[in-house]
N, C-alpha and C positions, 0 to 999 in steps of 0.2 A: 290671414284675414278672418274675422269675423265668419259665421256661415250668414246665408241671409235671413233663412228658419232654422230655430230650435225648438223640435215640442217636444216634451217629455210629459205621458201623459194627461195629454191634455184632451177632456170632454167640451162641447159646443152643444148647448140645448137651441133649437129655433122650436119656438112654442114650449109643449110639450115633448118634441120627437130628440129625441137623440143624436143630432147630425154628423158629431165625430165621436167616438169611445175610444177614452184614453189612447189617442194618436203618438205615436212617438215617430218620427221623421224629421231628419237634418239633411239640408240642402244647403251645402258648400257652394262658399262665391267661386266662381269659374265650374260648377257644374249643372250646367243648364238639366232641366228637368221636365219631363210630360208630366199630369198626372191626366190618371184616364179612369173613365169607369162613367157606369148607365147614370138616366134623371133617377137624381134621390139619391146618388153615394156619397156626396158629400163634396166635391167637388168645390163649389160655389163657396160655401161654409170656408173650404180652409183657404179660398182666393183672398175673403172677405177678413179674414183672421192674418193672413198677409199685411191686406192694406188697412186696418184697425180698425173696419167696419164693424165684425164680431171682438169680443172679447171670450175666453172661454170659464166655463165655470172654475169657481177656485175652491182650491183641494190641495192638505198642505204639498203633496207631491209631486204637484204638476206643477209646468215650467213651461211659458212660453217667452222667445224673446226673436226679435227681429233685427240684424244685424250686429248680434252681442247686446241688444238693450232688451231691458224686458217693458218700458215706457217710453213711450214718445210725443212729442209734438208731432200729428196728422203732416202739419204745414211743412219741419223739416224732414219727415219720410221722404215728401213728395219728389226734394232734393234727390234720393238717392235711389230710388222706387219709381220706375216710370209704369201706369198702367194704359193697357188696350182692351177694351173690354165695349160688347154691343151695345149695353148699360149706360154708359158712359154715352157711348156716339149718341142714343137719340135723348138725351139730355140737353142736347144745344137746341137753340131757336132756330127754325127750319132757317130764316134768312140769313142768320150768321154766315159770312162769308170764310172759305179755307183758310186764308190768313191771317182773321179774328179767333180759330181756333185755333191757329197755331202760335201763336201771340199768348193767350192766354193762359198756356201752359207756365209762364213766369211767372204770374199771378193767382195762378190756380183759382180761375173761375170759369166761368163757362161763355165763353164769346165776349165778357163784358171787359173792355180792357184800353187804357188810352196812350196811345203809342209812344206821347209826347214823355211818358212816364217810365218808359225803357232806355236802356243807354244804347250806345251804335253796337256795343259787342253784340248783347241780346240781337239787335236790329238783324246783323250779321250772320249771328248765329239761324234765325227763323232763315235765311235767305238761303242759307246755305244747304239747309236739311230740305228746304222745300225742291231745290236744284236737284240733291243726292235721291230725291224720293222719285223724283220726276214728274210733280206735281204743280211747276211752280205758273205756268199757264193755265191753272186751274185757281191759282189764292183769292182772285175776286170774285169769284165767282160763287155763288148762297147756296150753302149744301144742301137744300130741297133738290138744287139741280142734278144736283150730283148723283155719280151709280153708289150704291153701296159699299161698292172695291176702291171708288176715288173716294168717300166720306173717309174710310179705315185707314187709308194713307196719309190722311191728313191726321188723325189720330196718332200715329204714330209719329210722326212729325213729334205733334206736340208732346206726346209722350217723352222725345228726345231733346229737348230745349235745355235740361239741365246736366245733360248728359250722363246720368245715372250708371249707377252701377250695375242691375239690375232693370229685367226688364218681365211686367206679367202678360199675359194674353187668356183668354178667356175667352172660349170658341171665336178664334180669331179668324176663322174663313166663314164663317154662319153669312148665308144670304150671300154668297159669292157666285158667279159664274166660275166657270172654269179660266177664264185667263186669267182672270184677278186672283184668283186664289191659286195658282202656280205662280204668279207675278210675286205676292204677297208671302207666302211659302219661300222664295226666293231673297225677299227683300229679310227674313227671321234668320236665313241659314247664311249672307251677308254679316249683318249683325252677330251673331253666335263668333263667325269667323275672325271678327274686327274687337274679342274680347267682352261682351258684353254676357252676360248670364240670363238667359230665359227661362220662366218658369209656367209652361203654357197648359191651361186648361182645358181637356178638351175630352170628348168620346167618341172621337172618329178618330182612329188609329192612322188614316192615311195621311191626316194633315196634321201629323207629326216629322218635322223637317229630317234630313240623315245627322243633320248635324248633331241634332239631340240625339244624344246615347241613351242616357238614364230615365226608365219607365217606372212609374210608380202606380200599381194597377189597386184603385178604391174602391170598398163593397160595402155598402150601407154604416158610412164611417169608419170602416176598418181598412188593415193595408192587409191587402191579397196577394200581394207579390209585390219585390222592390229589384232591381237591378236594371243589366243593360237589357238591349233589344232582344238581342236572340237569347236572352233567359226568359224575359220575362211575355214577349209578344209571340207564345204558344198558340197552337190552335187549343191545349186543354185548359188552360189558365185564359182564354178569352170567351172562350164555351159556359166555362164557368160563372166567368162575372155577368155574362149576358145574358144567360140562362137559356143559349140556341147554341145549336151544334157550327161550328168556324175550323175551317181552314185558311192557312194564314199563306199567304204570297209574296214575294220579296224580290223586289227591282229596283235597280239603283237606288237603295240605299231608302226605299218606302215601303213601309207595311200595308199591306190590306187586305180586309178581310174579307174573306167570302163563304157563302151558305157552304154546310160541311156536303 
């Protein structure tokens, strides 16, 4: 298959600043991927260059292409490309209710969607993922009311409507208590198990699942290091990126870090 990114080369200006310098990184389907690093690495930039939000600067030597294409229709990505991201969550209308956003995900809009206009599979499909999420006593209910950890659920829901090949996250525990975010942590490394590809965004080492092997550690656009965990989630390679002294600790199968 396809990988789902190919950059070769490839620069990302936001403004004036240089967000990526000539990145070169492939993320093969079936291998889920962290990327990690401080605010300002770039991060966001290559999430956004993912889902064709950015486009990168063009120079005859660089290459980007998303799932073997280097152009797409946004609308057929979305087919293939499910995202999670904070972004995203508070874009909906505080009343929109869970199951207006999980609906929506067919439609690709944002809570605005008329039911009558789905077939029973779709119908089925929302029903089933809100059951498997353990959500579904929550679908009428207006995400104002909602905790943070039940909005993100429903997210992912929808993220899953077309059942994608791929799946992004984008500081996917931000704003979480601790159950939710073991809960949610649980529900990624499910997913991972059941074949799905994640490619999650983030600069907290610890809410990277076991499931995810492969780290890819970003420093101001640049790759600092690419491989599995225990190459790449050093105490001297995370000391580095952060620019504080880290020692790293390791329990079932989760990293974290701590002042050296």
């Amino acid at each position: 298959m396809d990988p789902i990114l190919s950059c070769k080369n490839v620069t990302v200006f936001r403004g004036k600043t240089r967000a990526l310098d000539s990145l070169n990184l492939e993320i093969a389907s079936g291998q889920s991927t962290a990327i990690v690093g401080p605010n300002g690495a770039g991060k966001s930039t290559l999430l956004k260059l993912i889902t064709r939000e950015l486009y990168p600067f063009v120079e005859p030597a660089s290459e980007l292409k998303i799932f073997g294409e280097p152009r797409w229709n946004v609308w057929e990505l979305r087919y293939r490309l499910g995202i999670v991201s904070l972004d995203l969550q508070n874009t909906f209308f505080p009343d929109t209710t869970g199951r207006k956003v999980v609906l929506s995900g067919f439609v690709t809009t944002l809570g605005h969607v008329n039911e009558t206009d789905l077939t029973e599979d779709q119908m089925k499909r929302a029903q089933f993922l809100l059951a498997d999420l353990e959500i579904e006593f929550l679908q009428d209910k207006p995400i104002r009311k909602m905790s943070t950890g039940q909005q993100r659920r429903f997210l992912l829901a929808r993220a899953l409507v077309h059942d994608p090949e791929a799946l992004v996250f984008d500081e996917p525990t931000a704003g979480l208590d601790l159950a939710s975010k073991f809960h949610y942590l649980r529900s990624v490394g499910q997913l991972i198990d059941r074949g799905k590809t994640v490619v999650q965004v983030t600069h907290h080492v610890d809410e990277i699942p076991p499931e995810i092997d492969r780290v890819v550690l970003l420093d101001r656009g640049e790759i600092l290091a690419d491989g599995s965990k225990p190459e790449v989630l050093t105490a001297e390679n995370l000391s580095q990126l952060f620019g504080v002294g880290v020692r790293v600790v390791v329990e079932d199968g989760y990293y974290r870090a701590l002042p050296a």
